[in-house]
C-alpha positions in Angstrom: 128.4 93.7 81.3 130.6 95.3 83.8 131.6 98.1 81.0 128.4 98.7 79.9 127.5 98.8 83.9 130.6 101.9 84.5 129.5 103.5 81.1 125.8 104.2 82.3 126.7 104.7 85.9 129.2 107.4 85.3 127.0 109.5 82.6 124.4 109.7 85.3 126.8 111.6 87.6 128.8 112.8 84.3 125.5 114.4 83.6 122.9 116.2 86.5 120.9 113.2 85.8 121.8 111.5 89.5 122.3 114.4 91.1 118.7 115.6 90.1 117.1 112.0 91.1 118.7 111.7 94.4 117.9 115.4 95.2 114.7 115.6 93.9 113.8 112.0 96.2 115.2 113.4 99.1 113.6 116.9 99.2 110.3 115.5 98.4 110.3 112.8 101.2 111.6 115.4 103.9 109.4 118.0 103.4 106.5 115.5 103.5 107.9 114.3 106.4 109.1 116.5 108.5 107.7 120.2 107.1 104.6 120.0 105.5 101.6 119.5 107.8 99.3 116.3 107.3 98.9 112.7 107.6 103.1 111.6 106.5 104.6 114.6 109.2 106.3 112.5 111.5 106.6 115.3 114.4 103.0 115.3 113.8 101.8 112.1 114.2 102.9 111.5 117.5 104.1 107.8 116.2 107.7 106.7 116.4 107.5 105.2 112.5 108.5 106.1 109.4 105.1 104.4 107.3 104.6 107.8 105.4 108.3 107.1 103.7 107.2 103.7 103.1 103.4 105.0 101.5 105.6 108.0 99.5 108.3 105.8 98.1 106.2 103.7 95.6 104.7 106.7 94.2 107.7 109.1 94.0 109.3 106.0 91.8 107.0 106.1 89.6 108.6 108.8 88.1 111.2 109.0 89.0 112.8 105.7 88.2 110.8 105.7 84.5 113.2 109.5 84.3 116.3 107.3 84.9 115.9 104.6 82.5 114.2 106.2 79.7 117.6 106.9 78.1 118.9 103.6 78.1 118.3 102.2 74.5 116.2 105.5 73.3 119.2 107.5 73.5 121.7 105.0 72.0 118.7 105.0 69.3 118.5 108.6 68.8 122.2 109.6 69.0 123.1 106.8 66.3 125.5 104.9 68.6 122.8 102.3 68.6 124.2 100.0 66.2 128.0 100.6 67.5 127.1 99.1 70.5 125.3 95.9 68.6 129.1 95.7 66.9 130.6 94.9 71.1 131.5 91.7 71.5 129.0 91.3 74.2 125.6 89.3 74.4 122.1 91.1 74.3 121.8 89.9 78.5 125.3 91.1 79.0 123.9 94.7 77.5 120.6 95.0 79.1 121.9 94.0 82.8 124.5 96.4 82.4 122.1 98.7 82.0 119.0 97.6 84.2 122.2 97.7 87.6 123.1 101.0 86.4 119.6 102.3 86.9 119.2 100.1 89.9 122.1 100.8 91.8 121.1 105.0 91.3 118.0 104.0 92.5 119.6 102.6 95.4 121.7 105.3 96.0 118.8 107.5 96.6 117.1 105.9 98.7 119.9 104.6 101.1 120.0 108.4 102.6 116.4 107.5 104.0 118.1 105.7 106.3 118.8 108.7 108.8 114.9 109.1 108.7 114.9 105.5 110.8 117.8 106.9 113.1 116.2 110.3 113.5 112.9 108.7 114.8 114.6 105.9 116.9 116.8 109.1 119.1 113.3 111.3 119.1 111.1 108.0 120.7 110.2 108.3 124.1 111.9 105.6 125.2 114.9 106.1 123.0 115.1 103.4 120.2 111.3 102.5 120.6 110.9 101.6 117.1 109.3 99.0 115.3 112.5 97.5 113.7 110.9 94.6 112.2 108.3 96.5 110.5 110.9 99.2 109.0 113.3 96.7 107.5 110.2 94.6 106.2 109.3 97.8 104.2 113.0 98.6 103.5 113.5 95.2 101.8 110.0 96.0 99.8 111.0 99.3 98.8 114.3 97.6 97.2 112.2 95.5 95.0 109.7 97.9 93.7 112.8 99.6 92.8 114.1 96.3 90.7 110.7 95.8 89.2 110.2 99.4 88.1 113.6 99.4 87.5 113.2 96.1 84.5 110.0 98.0 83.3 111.6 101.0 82.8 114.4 99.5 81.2 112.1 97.2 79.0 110.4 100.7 78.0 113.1 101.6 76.7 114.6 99.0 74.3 110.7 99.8 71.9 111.5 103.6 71.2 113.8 105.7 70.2 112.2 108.5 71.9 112.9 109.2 75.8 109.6 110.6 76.1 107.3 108.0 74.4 109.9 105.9 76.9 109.3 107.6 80.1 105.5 107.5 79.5 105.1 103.8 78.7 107.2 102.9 81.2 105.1 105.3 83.9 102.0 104.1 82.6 103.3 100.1 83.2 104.9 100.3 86.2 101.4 102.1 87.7 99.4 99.3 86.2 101.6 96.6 87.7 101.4 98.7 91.1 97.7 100.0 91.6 96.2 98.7 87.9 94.9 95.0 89.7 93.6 96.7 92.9 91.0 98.5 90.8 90.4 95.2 89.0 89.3 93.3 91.3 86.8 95.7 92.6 84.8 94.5 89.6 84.4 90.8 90.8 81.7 90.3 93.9 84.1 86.8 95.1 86.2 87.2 97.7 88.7 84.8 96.3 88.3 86.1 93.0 88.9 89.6 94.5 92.1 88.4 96.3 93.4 86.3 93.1 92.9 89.6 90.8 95.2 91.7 93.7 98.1 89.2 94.0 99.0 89.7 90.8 99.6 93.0 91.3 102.6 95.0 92.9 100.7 96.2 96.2 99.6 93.2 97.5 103.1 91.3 97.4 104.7 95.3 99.2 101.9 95.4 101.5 102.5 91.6 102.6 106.9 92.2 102.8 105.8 95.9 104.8 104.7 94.1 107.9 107.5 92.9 108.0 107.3 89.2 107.2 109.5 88.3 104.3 107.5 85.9 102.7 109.4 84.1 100.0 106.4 83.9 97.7 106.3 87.9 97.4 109.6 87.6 96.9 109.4 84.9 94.2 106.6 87.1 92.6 109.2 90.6 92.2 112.1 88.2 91.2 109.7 86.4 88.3 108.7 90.2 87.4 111.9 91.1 86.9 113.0 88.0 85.2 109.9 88.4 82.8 111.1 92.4 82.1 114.8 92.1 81.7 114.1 89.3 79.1 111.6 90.6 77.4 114.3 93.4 76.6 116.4 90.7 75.5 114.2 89.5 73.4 113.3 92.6 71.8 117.1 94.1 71.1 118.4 90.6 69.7 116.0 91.3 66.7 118.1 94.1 65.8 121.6 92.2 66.3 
């Protein structure tokens, strides 16, 4: 696992692929919030918090973590070393969580940078270090599984094409479902409890619940299960081609 981990780490530097991820992150969420006028500008707000990194990060992943697993097994598929990596001595779990770190450690490394956003706004608070700590770290820790969870789907995406596109779409297209897809679900059921059911499956209601800054070890249960269900899933589906 650990090769396969150093293989697809280094091409992503090797390559502009990190550099363009981490960049691309990090330019977005500044100018957002701290340059371009409206409800995430910090300066504007008035507020010592970071919420509009918090709102912005689920989004921006969306894309841009799909764009950094999409290669995993399409490429190996569509540059023919496919089946010289199913000749390694190593198990189909030992390949695919190479892999999923890989993409989840980049992901990581992009967003670890946000962290200056947190210091920035705890100097500029009037009192100094005025911050809502608890409720920062709450979203920190939420931001860090959405990352692992799009991280799986994207790397489950992956494994049933041998085309990066037809990859980056499917996974897109899952990993929104999974975030926002329920919330519009249960605005077709009239019960309350039905309503709420329909929302906890999805990805929101377990980040918005981690957000306030209450880790609750049920909405951490639920991203850890999602995960589980992803990551084997792509074992499942590259052991039929051992």
């Amino acid at each position: 696992m650990i090769s396969i981990f150093k293989k697809e780490f280094r091409s992503f530097f090797s390559s502009a692929t990190g550099y363009i991820v981490i960049g691309i992150f990090l330019l977005l969420t500044g100018l957002f919030l701290w340059v371009i006028p409206g409800s995430f500008n910090i300066p504007d707000s008035g507020y010592a918090n970071v919420d509009g990194l918090f709102y912005l990060a689920p989004w921006l992943f969306l894309f841009l973590v799909p764009a950094v697993c999409m290669r995993f097994f399409a490429e190996e598929k569509q540059s023919g070393t496919w089946e010289l990596l199913l000749t390694k001595p190593l198990t189909g779990w030992q390949i695919v969580l190479g892999k999923y770190f890989a993409g989840l450690v980049l992901v990581l490394l992009a967003l670890l940078p946000t962290l200056i956003y947190y210091a920035s706004v705890s100097y500029l608070a009037q009192p100094a270090g005025n911050v809502d700590s608890g409720q920062f770290w709450g979203s920190f820790i939420g931001l860090f599984f959405l990352a692992a969870v799009y991280a799986a789907i994207g790397t489950f995406s992956s494994s049933l094409s041998n085309n990066q596109i037809t990859a980056f779409i499917t996974a897109l297209v899952l990993c929104f479902f999974f975030y926002y897809g329920f919330d519009v679900l249960s605005g077709f059921f009239s019960s309350g409890i039905q309503r709420q059911f329909i929302e906890n499956l999805g990805i929101h209601a377990h980040y918005k619940s981690i957000s306030r800054g209450v880790i609750d070890s049920r909405d951490m249960a639920y991203f850890v299960f999602l995960c589980t269900v992803f990551t084997g899933s792509t074992v499942w589906k590259i052991k039929r081609s051992f």
